[in-house]
C-alpha positions in Angstrom: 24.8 -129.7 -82.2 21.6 -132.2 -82.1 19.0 -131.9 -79.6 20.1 -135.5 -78.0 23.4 -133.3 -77.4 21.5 -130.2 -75.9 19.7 -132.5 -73.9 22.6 -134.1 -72.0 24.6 -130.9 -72.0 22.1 -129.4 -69.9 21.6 -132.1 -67.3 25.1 -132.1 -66.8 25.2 -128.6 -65.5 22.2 -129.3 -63.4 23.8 -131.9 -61.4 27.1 -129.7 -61.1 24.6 -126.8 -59.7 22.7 -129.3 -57.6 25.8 -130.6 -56.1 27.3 -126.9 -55.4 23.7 -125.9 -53.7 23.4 -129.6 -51.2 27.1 -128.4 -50.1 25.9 -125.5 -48.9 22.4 -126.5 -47.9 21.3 -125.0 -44.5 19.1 -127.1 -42.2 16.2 -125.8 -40.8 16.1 -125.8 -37.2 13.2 -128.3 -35.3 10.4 -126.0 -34.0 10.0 -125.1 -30.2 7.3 -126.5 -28.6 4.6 -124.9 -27.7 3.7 -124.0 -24.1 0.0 -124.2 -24.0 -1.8 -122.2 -20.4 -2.8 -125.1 -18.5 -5.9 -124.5 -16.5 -5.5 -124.8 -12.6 -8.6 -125.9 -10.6 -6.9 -126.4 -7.2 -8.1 -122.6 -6.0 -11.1 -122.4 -7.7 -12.8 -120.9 -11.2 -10.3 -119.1 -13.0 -6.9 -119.8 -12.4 -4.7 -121.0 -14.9 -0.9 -121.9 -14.5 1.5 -119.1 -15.3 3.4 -120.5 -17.8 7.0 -122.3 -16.6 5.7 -122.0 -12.7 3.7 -123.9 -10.9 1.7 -120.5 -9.6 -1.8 -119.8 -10.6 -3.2 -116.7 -12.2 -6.9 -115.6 -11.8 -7.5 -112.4 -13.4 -10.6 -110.7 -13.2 -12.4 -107.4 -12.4 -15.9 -105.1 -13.1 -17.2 -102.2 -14.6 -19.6 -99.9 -13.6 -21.5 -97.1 -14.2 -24.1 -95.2 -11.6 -26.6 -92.6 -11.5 -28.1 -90.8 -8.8 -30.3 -88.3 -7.3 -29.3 -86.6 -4.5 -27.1 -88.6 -0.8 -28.2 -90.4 1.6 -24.9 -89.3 3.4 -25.4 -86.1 3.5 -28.0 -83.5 4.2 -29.9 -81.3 1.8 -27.9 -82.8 -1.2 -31.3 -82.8 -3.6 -29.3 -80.2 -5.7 -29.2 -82.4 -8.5 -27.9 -85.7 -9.2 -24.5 -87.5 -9.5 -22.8 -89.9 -12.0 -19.7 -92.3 -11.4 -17.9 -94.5 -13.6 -15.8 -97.3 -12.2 -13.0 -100.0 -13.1 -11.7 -102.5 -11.2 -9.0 -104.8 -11.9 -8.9 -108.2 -9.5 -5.6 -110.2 -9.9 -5.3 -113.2 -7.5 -2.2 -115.9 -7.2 -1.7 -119.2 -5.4 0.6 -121.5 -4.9 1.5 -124.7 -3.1 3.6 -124.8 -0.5 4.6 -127.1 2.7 3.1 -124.9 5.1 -0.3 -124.5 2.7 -1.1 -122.3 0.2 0.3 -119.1 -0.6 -1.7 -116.8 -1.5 -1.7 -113.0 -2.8 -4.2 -110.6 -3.7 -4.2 -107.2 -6.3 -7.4 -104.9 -6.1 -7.1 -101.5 -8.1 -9.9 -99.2 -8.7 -10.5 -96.1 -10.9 -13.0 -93.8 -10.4 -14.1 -91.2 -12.8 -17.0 -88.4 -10.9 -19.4 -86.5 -12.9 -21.2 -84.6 -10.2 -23.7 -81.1 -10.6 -21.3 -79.0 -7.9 -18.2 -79.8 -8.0 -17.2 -81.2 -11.8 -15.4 -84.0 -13.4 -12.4 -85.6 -11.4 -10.5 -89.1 -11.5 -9.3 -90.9 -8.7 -7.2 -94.2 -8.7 -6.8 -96.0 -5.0 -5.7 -99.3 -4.4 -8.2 -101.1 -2.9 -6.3 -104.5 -1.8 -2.7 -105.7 -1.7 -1.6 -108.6 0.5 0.1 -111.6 0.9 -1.5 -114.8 2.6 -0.7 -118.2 4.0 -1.2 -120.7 6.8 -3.6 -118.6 8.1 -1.9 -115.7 8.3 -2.1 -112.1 5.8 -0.3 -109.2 5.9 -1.0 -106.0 4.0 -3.7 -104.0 2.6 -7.1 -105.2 3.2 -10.5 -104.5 4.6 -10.4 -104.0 8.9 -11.2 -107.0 10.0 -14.0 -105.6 12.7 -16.0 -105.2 9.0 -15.3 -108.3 6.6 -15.3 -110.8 9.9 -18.9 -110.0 10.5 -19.6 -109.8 6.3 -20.1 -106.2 6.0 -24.2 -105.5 6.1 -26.8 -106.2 4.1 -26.5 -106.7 -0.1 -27.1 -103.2 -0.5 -25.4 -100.4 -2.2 -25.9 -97.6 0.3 -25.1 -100.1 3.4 -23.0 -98.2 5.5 -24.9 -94.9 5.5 -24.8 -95.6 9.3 -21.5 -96.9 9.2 -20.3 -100.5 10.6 -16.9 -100.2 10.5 -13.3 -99.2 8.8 -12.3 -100.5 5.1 -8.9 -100.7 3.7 -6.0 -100.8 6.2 -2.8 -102.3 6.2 -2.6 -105.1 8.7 -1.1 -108.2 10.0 -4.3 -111.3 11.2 -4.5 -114.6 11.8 -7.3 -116.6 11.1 -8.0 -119.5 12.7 -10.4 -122.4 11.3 -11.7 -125.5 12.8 -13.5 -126.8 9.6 -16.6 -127.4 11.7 -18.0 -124.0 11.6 -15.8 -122.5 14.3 -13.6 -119.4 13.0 -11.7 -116.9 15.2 -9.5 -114.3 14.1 -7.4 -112.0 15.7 -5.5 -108.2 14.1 -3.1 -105.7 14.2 -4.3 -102.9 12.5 -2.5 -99.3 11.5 -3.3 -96.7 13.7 -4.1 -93.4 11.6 -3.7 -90.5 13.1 -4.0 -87.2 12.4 -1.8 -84.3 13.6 -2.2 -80.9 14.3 -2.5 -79.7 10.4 -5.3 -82.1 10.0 -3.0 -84.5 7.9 -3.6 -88.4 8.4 -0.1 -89.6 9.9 0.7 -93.2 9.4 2.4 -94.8 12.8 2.5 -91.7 14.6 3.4 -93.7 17.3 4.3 -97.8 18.0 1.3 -99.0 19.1 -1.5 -100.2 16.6 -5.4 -100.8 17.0 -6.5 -104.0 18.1 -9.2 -106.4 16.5 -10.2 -109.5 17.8 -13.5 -111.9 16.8 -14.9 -115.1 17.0 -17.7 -117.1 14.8 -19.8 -120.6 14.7 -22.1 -121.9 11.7 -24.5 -124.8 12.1 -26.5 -125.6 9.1 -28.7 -122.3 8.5 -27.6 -120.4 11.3 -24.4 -118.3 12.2 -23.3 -115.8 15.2 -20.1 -113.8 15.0 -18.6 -111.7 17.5 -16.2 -109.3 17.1 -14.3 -106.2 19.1 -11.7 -103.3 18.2 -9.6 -100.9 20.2 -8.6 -97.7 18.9 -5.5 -96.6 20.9 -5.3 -93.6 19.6 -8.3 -92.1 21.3 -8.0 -95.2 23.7 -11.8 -96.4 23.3 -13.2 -99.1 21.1 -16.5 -101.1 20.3 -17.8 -104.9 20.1 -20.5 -105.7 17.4 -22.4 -109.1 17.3 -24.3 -110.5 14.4 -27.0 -113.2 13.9 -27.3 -114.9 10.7 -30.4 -116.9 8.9 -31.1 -118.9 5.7 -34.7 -119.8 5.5 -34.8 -121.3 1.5 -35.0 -118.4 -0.4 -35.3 -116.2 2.0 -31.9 -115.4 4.1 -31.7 -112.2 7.3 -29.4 -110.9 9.5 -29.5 -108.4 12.5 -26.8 -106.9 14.1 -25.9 -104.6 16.7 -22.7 -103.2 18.2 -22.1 -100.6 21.8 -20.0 -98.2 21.8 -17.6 -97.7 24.9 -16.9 -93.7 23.9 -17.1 -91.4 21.3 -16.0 -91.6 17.8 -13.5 -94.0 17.0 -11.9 -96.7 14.3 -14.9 -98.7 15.4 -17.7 -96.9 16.4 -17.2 -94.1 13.2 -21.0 -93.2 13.5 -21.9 -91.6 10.0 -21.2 -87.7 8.6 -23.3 -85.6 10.9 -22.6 -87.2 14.5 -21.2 -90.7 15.9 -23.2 -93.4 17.1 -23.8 -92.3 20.8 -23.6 -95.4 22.7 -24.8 -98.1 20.2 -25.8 -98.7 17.0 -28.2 -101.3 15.4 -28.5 -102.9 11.6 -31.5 -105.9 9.9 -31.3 -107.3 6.3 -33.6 -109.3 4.9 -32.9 -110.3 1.3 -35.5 -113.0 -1.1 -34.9 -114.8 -4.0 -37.5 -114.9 -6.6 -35.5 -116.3 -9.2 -32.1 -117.3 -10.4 -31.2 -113.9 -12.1 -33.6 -111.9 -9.7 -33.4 -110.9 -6.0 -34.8 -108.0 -3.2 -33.2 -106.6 0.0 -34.3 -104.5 2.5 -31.9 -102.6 5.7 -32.9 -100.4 8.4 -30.1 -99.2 10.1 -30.3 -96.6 13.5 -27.9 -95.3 16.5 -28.6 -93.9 20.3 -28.3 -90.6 18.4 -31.0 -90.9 16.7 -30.3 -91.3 12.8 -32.4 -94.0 10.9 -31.5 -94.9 7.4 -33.4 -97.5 5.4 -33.0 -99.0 2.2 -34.3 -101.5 -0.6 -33.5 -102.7 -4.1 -34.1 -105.0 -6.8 -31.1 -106.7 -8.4 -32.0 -108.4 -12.0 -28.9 -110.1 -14.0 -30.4 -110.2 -17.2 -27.6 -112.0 -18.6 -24.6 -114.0 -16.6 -22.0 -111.1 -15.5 -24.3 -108.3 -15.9 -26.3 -106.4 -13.1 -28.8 -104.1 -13.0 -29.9 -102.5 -10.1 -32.4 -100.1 -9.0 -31.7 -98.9 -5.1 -33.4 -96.2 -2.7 -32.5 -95.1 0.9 -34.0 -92.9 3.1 -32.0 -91.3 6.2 -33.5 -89.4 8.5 -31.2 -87.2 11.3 -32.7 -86.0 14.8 -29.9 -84.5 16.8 -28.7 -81.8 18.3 -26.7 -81.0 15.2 -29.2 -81.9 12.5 -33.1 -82.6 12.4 -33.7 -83.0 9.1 -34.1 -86.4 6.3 -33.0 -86.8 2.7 -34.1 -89.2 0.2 -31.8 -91.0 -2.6 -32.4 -92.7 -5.8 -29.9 -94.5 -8.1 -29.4 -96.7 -10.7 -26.8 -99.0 -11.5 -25.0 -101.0 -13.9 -22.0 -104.0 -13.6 -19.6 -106.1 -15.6 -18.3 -108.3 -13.8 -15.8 -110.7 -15.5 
């Protein structure tokens, strides 16, 4: 056998192999495309289409971590001083629909205590969970007697005289003119508490009661707003006054009390408000990443607290602030004042 033999012997078997292997040749299939996350501006920073819906997604939430020296809430606390570390998770969604958007919102928060007395503990609450739309929300949020009227002042220590409930689960409507007239009006969960000192949801059909009113012109606002516990079958109205004067913005606000403690007139630790209660803000602006406030808070019963900070963001999404409040009780339960200093840190993202 020559090599011009060899040659031709062996390209004949390659094209007998060839034509076996293209018989039995599989195809590869066409890739899927790919679905890319679409970002959705309709509702604001942060939302981004869930993929294969037309429902946006904003996730977001903060970390935390404070130190402090003794409680402004409660008296001769100086023992020693108290660390928390928090994390919250924020998940928000919206939608279009015919009737306006629908809306929900996820807060959940997890607390983990350090303190000199009583040791290390974790606690996980949900803060927020509710449903929105055309006005309307149902579900867990903050009473409306305290977000209508924007809480206090930017401080941490705010409500040391406090200005109302937080998380409750409700059913409002809100009602907006788009010219800087708002009202709003609330069912809200009456909590009872029976004879064992346990907190009874709905002990009976008839909820508390939360109705308000607000107008903004240019720098100015004024909100109104009034609840009615049924339970102990008193309530309490609380006005606010709002200015922005360039970098310097201020509130004052005040609220009467029609009797006793109740879901609106809570008072603070040691005794309620008597018959009113009073709170002024003033916060300034020195810079883009640095601000002050100041709050003086007092009640017909004679508790003052006061309180100032700094807040510095050194970089975007982190906060530093230093805080101290001063609360002084002069009753016939209590005389006596207490002094607090903390430290904080955020994440937000």
């Amino acid at each position: 056998m020559n090599i011009k033999s060899l040659l031709l012997g062996s390209a004949a078997a390659l094209a007998v192999v060839s034509g076996a292997q293209a018989a039995d040749a599989v195809v590869a299939a066409e890739p899927e495309p790919m679905e890319y996350v679409k970002v959705c501006d309709a509702f604001g920073t942060g939302y981004f289409y869930i993929p294969g819906t037309e429902t946006c997604l904003k996730v977001g939430g903060r970390v935390r971590f404070d130190v402090q020296a003794a409680d402004s809430y409660s008296v001769k606390s100086q023992e020693g001083y108290n660390t928390r570390s928090r994390g919250e998770i924020y998940m928000d969604s919206a939608s279009d629909t015919e009737y306006g958007a629908l809306k929900t919102q996820f807060i959940g928060r997890f607390d983990f205590d350090g303190t000199y007395n009583d040791g290390q503990h974790t606690t996980t609450k949900l803060i927020a969970a509710n449903i929105s739309m055309a006005g309307f929300q149902v579900g867990l949020a903050d009473s409306v007697y305290s977000s209508f009227t924007n809480y206090a002042g930017d401080i941490i220590n705010d409500d040391v005289i406090s200005y109302g409930g937080f998380e409750v689960n409700q059913i409002n409507y809100t009602y907006d003119s788009g010219t800087g007239f708002k009202a709003v009006v609330a069912v809200e969960a009456d909590d009872t508490t029976n004879a064992a000192g346990k907190v009874v949801n709905g002990k009976d059909y008839v909820p508390n009661v939360v109705a308000g009113a607000g107008y903004t012109m240019g720098s100015f606002g004024v909100t109104v707003v009034g609840g009615y516990d049924e339970r102990v079958e008193e309530g309490a109205v609380k006005a606010r006054l709002d200015g922005n004067f360039g970098a310097v913005s201020a509130f004052v606000m005040g609220a009467w009390n029609s009797g006793g403690v109740n879901a609106y007139a809570p008072g603070d630790q040691v005794v309620g408000w008597g018959d009113w209660a009073a709170w002024a803000g003033v916060g300034y602006k020195a810079a883009d990443n640095l601000a002050a406030n100041l709050q003086v808070a007092g009640t017909d019963n004679d508790t003052f607290a006061a309180a100032a900070n700094l807040k510095w963001n050194p970089v975007s999404g982190l906060l530093i602030m230093p805080e101290v409040t001063y609360t002084k009780w002069d009753n016939k339960v209590v005389d006596n004042d207490q002094w607090n200093g903390m430290l904080r840190f955020e994440r937000t993202f």
